[in-house]
N, C-alpha and C positions, 0 to 999 in steps of 0.2 A: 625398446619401446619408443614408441615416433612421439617427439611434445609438441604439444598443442602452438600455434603462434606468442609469442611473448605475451602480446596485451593479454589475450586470452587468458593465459596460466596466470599471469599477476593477478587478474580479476578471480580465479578458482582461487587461488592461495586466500585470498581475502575472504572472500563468501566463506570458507572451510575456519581460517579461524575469527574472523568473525560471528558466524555460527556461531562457534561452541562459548565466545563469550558471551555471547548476549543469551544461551541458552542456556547460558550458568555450568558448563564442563570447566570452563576456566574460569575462577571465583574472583570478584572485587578483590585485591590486595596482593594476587597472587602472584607467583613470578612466573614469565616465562622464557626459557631459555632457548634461544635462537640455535644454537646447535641444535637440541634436540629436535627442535621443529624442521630443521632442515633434512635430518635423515630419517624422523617419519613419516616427512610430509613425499621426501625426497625430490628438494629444489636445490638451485646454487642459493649459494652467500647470499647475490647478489636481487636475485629476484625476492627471495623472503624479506630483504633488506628493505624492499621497495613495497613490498606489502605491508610490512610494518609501520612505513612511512605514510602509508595512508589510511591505516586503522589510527593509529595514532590525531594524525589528523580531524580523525571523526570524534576522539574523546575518547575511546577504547580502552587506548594503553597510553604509559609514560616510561619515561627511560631517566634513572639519577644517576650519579658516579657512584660506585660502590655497590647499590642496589642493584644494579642492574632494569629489566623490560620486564613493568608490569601492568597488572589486570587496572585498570582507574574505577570508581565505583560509579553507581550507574549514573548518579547527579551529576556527571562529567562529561556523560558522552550527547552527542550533537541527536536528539533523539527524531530530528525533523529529518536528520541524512535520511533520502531513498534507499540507501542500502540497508539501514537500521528498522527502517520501517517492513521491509521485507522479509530481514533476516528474522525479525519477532514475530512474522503471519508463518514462519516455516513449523511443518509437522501440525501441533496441535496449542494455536496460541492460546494464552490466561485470559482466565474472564475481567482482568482488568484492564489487559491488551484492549480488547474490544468494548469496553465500556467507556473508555478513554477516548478511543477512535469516534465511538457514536455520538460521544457529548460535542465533541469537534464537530462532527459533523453537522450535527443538531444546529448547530450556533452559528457554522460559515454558508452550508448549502440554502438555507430558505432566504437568508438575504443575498447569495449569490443569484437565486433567481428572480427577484426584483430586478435587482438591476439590468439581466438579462433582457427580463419583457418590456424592459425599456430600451436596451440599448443594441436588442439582437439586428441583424442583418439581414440578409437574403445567402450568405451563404453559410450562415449559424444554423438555421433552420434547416437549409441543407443536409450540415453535420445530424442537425439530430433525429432529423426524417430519415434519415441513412440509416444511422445506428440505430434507432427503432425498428426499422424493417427488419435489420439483424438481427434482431430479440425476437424479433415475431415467428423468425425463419428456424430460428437455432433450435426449439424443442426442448427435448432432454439431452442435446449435444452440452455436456457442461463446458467444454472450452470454452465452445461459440458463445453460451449466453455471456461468459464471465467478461468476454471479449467486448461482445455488442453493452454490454453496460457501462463498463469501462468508459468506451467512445462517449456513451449517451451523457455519461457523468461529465468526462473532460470535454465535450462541444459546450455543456452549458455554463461552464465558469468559462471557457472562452469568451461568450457570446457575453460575458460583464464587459468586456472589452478594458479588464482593470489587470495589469500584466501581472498585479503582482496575489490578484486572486487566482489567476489563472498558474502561478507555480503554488500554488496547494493542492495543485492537483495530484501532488506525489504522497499528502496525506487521505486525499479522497480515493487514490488508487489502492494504497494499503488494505484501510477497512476494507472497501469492495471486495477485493478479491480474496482474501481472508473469508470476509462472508461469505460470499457466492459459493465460493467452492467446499467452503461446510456446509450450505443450505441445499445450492444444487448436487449435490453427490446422493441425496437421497430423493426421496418418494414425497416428502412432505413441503412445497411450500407450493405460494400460492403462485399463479399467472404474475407475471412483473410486468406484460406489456400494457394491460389498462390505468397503471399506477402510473406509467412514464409517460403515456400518452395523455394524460389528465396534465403533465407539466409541458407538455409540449404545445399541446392545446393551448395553456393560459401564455406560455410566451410567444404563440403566435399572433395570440390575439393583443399581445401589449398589455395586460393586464398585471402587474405587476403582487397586489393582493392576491389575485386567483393563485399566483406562481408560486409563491413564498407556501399556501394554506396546500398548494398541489406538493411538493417536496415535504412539506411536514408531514400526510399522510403518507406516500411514499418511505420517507423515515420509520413513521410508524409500525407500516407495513414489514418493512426489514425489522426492524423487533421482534416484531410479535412470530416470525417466521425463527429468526436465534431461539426463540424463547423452546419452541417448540424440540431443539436440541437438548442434551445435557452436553455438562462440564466437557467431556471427551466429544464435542461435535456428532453425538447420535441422536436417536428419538429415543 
């Protein structure tokens, strides 16, 4: 069987056991044994090596003498990594996955829009005129909308012109797309394009109040849309 380019396969080994710790198949405390991993995952030495060296990294696992490579419990791991944040939206995340992500939200996105309708551009507007036409265009295409939201979310932490609001955007990408694609997979939620164009609106205008009160409805809005799920992401 032909293997994938190196980086590539390091990046699967990761996601795969990644995955399964943060998904609870490998428990806080446990051990894991690098042979084994290697002939069921069926990598070299060298790349699980390298995998390991970068879970570890995130918090994941630890290695002692004697003990051996093991699981670290959750208060250890680096929970802002993008790969963490991902690998928790995979299959069907916990409702405290996404009650977490929302309060974050809550709290960073209505003052990231202040500052926006203060300090947006001509080519911020751009971004988000763009990617609202995208939402308009996309339908019930759920990629497309999950896509065109995405953009619409990360133009307007850009447009704070605050760099270090604009890398949260690997926690505003989480929820989203977590959400979207539990809300959009079904029949039930509402229009997204009047809720985004109400924020687009207030930061075109400069209005920084309008902006902050347009994103808190918007917020709302994605609530009340989860709500209308149960636990398992259905109606």
């Amino acid at each position: 069987m032909n293997q994938p380019p190196t980086r590539n396969l390091h990046q699967q080994i990761i996601d795969i056991i990644g995955q399964r710790i943060v998904g609870g198949t490998y428990a806080p405390h446990s051990l894991l044994s690098p042979e084994r991993l290697e002939q069921e995952i069926g990598v070299s030495k060298t790349v699980l090596r390298e995998a390991l060296r970068v879970l570890a990294a995130k918090g994941l696992i630890g290695s002692r003498q004697k003990r051996g490579t093991f699981v670290r419990p959750r208060a250890d791991w680096n929970l802002l990594d993008a790969d963490l944040l991902r690998w928790q939206g995979t299959d069907v995340p916990d409702q405290r996955f996404l009650a977490d992500l929302g309060e974050v939200r809550s709290i960073m996105e209505p003052a990231a829009a202040r500052l926006a309708a203060g300090r947006r551009d001509e080519a911020d507007l751009a971004a988000l005129t763009d990617a609202l036409e995208r939402m308009a265009d996309a339908g019930h295409d759920t990629d497309a909308m999950v896509e065109a939201d995405l953009a619409f979310h990360r133009a307007l932490l850009t447009a704070t012109h605050n760099e270090l609001l604009t890398r949260m955007e690997v926690v505003v990408e989480a929820g989203l797309r977590v959400r979207d694609h539990l809300v959009h997979s079904t029949e039930h939620w509402a229009d997204p394009v009047p809720a985004h164009r109400a924020v687009l609106d207030a930061v075109r205008d400069g209005d920084p109040h309008a902006a902050e009160q347009a994103v808190r409805q918007l917020l709302a809005q994605a609530t009340a849309d989860l709500d209308l799920l149960g636990p398992g992401g259905t109606p």
